[in-house]
C-alpha positions as CSV (number, residue, x, y, z in Angstrom):
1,X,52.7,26.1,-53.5
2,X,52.7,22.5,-52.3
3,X,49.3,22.2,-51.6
4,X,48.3,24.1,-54.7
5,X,50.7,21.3,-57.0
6,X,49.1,18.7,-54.9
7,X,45.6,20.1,-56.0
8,X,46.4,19.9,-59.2
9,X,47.7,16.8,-59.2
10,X,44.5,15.1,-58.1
11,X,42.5,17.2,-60.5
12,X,44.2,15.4,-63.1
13,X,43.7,11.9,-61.5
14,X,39.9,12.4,-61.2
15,X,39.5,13.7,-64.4
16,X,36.5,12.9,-66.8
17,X,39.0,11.9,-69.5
18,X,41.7,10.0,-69.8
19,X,45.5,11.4,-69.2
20,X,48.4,9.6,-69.6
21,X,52.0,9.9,-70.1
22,X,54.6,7.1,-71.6
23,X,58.0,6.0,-73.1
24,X,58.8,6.1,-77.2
25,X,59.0,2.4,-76.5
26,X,56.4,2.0,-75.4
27,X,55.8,2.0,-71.5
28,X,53.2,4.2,-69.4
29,X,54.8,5.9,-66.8
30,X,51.6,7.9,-65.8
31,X,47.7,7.0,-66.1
32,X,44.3,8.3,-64.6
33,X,41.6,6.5,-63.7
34,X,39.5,7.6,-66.4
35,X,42.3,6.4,-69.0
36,X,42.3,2.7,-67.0
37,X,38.9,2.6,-66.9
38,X,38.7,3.3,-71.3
39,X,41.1,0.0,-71.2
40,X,38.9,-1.9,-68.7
41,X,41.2,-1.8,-65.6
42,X,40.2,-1.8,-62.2
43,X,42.6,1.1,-61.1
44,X,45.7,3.0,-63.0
45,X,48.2,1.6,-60.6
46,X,46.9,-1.9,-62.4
47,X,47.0,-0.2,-65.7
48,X,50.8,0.8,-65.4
49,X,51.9,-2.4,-64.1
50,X,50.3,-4.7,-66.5
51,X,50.8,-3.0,-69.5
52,X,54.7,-3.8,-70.4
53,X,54.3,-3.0,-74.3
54,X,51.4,-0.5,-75.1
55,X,51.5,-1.3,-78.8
56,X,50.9,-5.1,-78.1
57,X,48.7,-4.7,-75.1
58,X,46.3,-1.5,-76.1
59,X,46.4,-1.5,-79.5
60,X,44.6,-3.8,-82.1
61,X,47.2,-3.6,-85.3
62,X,50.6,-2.2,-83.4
63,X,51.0,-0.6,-86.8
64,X,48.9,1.8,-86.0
65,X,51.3,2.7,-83.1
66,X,53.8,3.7,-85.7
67,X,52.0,5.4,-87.9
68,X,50.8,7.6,-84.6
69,X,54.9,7.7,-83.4
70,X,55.7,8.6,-86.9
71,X,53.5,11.1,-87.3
72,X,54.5,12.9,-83.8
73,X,58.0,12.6,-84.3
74,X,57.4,14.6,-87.8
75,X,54.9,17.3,-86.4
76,X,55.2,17.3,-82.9
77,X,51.7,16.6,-82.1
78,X,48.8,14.7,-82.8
79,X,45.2,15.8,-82.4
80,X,41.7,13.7,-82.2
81,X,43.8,10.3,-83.8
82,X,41.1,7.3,-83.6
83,X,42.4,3.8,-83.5
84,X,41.4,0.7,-82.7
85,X,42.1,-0.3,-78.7
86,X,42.3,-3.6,-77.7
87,X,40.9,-3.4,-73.5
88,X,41.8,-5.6,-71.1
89,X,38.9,-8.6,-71.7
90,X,40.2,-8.4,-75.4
91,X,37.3,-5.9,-76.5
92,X,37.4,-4.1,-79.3
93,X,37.2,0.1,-78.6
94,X,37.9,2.8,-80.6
95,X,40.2,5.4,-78.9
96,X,40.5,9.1,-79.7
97,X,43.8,10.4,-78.6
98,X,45.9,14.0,-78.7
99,X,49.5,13.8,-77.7
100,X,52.4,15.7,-78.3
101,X,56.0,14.6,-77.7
102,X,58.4,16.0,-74.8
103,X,61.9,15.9,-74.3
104,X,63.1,15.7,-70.6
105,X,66.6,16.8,-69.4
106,X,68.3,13.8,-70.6
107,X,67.2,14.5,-73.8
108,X,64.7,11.3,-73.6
109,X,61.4,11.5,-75.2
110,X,58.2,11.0,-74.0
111,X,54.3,11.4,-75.0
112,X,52.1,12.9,-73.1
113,X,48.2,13.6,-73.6
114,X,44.5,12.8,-73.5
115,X,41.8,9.7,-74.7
116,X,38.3,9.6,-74.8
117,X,36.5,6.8,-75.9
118,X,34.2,7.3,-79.0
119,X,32.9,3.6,-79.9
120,X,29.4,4.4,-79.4
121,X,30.1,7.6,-81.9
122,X,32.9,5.7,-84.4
123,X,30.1,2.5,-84.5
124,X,27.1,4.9,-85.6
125,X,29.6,6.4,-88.4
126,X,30.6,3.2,-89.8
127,X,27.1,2.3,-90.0
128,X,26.0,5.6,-91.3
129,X,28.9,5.3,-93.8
130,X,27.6,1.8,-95.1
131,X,24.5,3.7,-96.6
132,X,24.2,4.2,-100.1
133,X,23.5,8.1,-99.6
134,X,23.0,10.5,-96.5
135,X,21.8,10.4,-93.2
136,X,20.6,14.2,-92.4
137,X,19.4,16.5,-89.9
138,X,17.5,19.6,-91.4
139,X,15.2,22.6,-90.4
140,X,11.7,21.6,-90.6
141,X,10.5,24.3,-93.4
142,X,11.4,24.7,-97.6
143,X,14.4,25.2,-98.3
144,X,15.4,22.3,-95.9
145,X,18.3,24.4,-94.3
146,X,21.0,20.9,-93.5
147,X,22.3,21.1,-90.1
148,X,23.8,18.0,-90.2
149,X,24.5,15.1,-93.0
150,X,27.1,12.6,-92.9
151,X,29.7,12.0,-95.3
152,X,27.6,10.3,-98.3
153,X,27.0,13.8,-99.6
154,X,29.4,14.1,-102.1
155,X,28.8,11.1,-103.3
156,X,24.9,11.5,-104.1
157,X,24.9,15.2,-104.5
158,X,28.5,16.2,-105.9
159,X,29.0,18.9,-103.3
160,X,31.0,18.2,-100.1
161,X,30.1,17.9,-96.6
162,X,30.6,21.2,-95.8
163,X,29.0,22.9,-97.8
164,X,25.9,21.5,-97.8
165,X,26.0,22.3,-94.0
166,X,27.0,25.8,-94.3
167,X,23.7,26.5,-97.2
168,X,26.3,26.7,-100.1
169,X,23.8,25.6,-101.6
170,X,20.8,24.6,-99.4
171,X,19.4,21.7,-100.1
172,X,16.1,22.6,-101.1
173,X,17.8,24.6,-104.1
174,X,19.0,21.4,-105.7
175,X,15.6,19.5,-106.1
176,X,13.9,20.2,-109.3
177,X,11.3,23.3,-109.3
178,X,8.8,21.1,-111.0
179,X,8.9,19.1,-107.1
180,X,9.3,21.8,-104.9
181,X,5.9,22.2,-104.2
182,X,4.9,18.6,-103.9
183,X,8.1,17.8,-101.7
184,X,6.6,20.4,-99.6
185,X,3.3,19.3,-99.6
186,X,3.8,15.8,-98.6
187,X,6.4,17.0,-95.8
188,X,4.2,19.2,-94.3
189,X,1.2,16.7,-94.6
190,X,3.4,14.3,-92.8
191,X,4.3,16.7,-90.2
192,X,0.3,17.6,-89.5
193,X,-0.4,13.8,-89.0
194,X,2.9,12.9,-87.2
195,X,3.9,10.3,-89.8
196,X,6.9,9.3,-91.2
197,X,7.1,10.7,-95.4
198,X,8.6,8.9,-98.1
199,X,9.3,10.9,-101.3
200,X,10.9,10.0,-105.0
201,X,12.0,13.2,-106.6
202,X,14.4,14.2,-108.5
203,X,17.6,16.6,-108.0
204,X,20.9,18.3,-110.3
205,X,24.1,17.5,-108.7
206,X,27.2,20.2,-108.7
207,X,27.9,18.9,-112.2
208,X,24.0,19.7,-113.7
209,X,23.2,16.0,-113.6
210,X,19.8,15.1,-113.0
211,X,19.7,12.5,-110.2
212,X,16.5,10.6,-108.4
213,X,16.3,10.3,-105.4
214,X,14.7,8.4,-102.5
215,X,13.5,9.7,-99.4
216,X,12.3,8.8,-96.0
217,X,12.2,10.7,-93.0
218,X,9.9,11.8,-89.9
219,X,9.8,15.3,-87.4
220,X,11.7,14.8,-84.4
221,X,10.1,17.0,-81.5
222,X,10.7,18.5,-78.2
223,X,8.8,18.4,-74.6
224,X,6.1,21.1,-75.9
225,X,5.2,18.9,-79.0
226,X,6.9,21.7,-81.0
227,X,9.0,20.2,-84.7
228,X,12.3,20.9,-83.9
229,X,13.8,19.9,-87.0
230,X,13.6,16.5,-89.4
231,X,15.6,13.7,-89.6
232,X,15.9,10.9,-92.0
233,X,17.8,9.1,-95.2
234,X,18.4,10.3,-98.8
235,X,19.0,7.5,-101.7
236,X,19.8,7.5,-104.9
237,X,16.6,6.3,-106.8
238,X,18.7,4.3,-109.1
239,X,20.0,1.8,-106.2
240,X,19.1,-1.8,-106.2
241,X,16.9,-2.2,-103.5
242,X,14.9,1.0,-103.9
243,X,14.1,0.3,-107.7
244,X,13.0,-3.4,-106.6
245,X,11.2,-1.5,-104.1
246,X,9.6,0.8,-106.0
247,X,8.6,-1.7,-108.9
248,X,7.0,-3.9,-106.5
249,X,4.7,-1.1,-105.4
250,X,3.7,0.1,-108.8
251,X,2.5,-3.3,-109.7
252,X,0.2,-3.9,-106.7
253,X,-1.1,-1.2,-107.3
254,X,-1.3,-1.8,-111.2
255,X,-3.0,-5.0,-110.1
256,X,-5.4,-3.6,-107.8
257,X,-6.5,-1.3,-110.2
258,X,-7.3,-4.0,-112.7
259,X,-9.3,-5.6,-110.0
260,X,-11.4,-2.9,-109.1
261,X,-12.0,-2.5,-113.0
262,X,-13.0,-6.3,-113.3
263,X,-16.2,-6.8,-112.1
264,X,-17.3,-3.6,-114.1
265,X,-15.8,-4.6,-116.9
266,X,-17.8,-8.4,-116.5
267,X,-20.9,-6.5,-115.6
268,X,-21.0,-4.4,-118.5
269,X,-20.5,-7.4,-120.9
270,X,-22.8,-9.1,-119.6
271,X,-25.0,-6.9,-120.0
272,X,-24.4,-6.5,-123.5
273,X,-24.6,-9.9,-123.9
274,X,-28.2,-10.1,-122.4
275,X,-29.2,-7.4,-124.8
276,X,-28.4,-8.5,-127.8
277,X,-29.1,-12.2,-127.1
278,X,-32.7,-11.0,-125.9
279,X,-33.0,-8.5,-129.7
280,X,-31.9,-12.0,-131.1
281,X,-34.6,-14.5,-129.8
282,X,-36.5,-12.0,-130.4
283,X,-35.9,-11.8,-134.1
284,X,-35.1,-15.7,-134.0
285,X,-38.8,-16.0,-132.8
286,X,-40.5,-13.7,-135.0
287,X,-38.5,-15.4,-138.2
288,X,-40.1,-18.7,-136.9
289,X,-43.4,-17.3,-136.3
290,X,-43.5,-16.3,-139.9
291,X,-41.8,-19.8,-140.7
292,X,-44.7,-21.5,-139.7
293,X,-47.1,-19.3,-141.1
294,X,-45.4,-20.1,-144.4
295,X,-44.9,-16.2,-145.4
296,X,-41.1,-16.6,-145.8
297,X,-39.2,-18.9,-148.4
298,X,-36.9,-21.4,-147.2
299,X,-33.8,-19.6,-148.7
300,X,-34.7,-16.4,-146.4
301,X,-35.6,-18.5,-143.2
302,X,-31.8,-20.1,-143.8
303,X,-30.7,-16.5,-144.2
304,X,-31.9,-14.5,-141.2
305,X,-31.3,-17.9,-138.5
306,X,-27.4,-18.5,-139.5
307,X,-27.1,-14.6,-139.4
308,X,-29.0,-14.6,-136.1
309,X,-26.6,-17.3,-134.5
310,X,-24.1,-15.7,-136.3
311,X,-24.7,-12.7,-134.6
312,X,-25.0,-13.6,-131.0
313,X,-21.6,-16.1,-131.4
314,X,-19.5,-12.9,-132.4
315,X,-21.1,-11.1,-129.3
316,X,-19.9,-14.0,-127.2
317,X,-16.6,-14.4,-128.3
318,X,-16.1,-10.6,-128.1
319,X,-16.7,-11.0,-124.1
320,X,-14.7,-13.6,-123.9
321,X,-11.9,-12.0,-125.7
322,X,-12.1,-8.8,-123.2
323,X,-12.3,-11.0,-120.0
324,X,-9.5,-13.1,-121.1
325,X,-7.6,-9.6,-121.9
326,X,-8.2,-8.5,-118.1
327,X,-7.0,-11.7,-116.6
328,X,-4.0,-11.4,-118.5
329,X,-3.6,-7.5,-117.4
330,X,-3.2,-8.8,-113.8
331,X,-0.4,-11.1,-114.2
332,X,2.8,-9.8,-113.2
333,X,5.4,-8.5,-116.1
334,X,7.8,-6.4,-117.5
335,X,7.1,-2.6,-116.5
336,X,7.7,-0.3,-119.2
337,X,9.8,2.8,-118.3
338,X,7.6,5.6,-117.7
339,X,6.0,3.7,-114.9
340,X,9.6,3.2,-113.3
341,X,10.4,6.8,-113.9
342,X,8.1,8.7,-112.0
343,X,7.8,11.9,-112.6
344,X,8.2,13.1,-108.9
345,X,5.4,12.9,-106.3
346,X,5.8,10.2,-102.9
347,X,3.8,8.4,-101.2
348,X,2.6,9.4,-97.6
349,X,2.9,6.8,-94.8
350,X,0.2,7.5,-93.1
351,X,-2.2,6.1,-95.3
352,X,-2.8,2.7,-96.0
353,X,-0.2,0.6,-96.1
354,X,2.0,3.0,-97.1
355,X,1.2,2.4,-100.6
356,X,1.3,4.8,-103.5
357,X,-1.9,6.9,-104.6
358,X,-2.9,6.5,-107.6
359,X,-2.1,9.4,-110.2
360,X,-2.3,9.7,-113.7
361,X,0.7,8.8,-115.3
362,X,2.0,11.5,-117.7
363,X,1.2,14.0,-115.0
364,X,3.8,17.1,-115.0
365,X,3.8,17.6,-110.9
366,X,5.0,15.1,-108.7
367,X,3.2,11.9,-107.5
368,X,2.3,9.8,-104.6
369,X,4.7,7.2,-103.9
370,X,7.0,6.2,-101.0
371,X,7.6,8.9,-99.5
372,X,11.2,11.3,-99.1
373,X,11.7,14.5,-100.3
């Protein structure tokens, strides 16, 4: 029986987490290694002894301390509580601990129970928290099955959480059936060319409200090369930074556009211009010919030169007028709405600098543009 206590004694000792046991006031009476270690102690036996008050010494705000005695003295126990630990160098860790409270023969309480550490986790959910929208984790096939999204979800689709992880709805279900198709499209397209997608389409919340939304995610694979699911980030359409985003890219490529028209555009005036100028000297010179041979009258010769000059001067300033027009089509300016508003489509990043693809703009279907889905 000795031997067997004794085993289990040191199994607690070496254990991968931390165990620990201490006053209501405040003082640890029993520690592991693992739980020193969590605090940044070389050995428990250092732990216990240096620790006098474990609300000033491991915890960051010693309120936190009460709230976690309160809350024991009402239930009994406490499961998976995260607070802020303050280690040994002065650190900063976040703590997860389960403890339930125990009343010896004297009628003295004590806590007892376990801490892990979960910084690296607790960091990665504050930052995923800080997003305006979802981080997510889905099967890599229509409807978009959600393994995984983090807490955003209610807040950019109206449904919780949970439900959006347990397919009531699935995702896929909630964007528009108008974008199904190209959301699929530009996915899969990705997933062929092992490129990150970007997508703008648009989805109804729990409440029927029409939402855009931005997109931008890549497939995640294992040793075989085989998609194992996707990853990536959903946004609401409407933020800030996506719209300035956005309206940048619609009006390089408005601009670049325009300046593939240009020289077309010059060319073809020109050539106009050359034309008619050439009909006119033409005319200018036979009017002259006839002039000099004396077959016209002065009041014609007046007539046909000023209507000549008069001619070729509207033909010039109508060239002028158009170039000037196309110079002043590629300065920047305000975008009307329907080029803000797509009407769904994303833009693939594989291509060329990840810009948009041209598409016409009252098209019904999505377009190209950064891409999500």
């Amino acid at each position: 029986m000795t031997a067997s206590a004794n085993s289990w004694d040191e199994a607690i000792k070496q254990a991968p987490i931390g165990v620990f046991r201490s006053t209501a006031k405040g003082k640890i009476v029993f520690a592991n290694q693992e739980l020193a270690r969590i605090f940044g102690y070389e050995s428990a036996e250092e732990l216990i002894e240096q620790v006098k008050d474990i609300s000033k010494d491991l915890f960051r705000y010693p309120r936190q301390r009460e709230e976690l005695l309160e809350a024991l003295m009402e239930r009994g126990e406490i499961r998976d509580y995260v607070y802020e630990a303050k280690a040994k160098d002065k650190t900063v860790r976040f703590v997860a601990i389960s403890a339930r409270k125990v009343e010896d023969a004297d009628r003295d309480i004590h806590l007892e129970g376990f801490m892990h550490d979960v910084t690296e986790k607790q960091t990665a959910e504050n930052i995923l928290a800080e997003i305006q929208g979802i981080a997510y984790r889905c099967k890599p096939a229509s409807p978009w099955q959600m393994e995984w999204v983090s807490t955003g979800c209610r807040e950019l689709t109206g449904y919780a959480k949970e439900a959006i992880e347990d397919q009531r709805p699935e995702y896929g279900d909630l964007i528009f059936d108008t974008h199904q198709k190209e959301v699929s499209k530009i996915i899969e397209a990705a997933i062929e060319k092992n490129t990150t997608f970007t997508l703008i389409y648009p989805i109804r919340t729990s409440n029927a409200e029409k939402k855009w939304v931005f997109e931008r995610g890549r497939a995640v694979r294992d040793g075989n090369d085989h998609v194992t699911h996707l990853e990536g980030v959903i946004q609401n359409y409407n933020s800030h930074q996506n719209a300035k985003w956005y309206q940048r890219e619609r009006q390089e490529m408005r601009l670049r556009d325009l300046n593939q028209n240009l020289y077309l555009r010059r060319a073809m005036w020109w050539a106009v211009f050359v034309v008619f100028s050439l009909a006119n000297l033409t005319m200018l010179g036979i009017v002259l010919a006839k002039e000099i041979a004396g077959s016209l009258g002065e009041q014609t010769f007046v007539y046909c030169f000023g209507a000549t000059v008069a001619e070729m001067a509207a033909i010039a300033l109508l060239m002028a007028r158009n170039l000037f027009a196309s110079h002043e089509a590629m300065k920047p300016g305000p975008q009307k709405r329907e080029e803000r508003e797509i009407h769904g489509g994303a833009i693939d990043a594989g291509t060329a600098n990840n810009r948009p693809k041209r598409t016409r703009r009252n098209s019904v279907t999505p377009r190209a543009a950064p891409a999500p889905k």
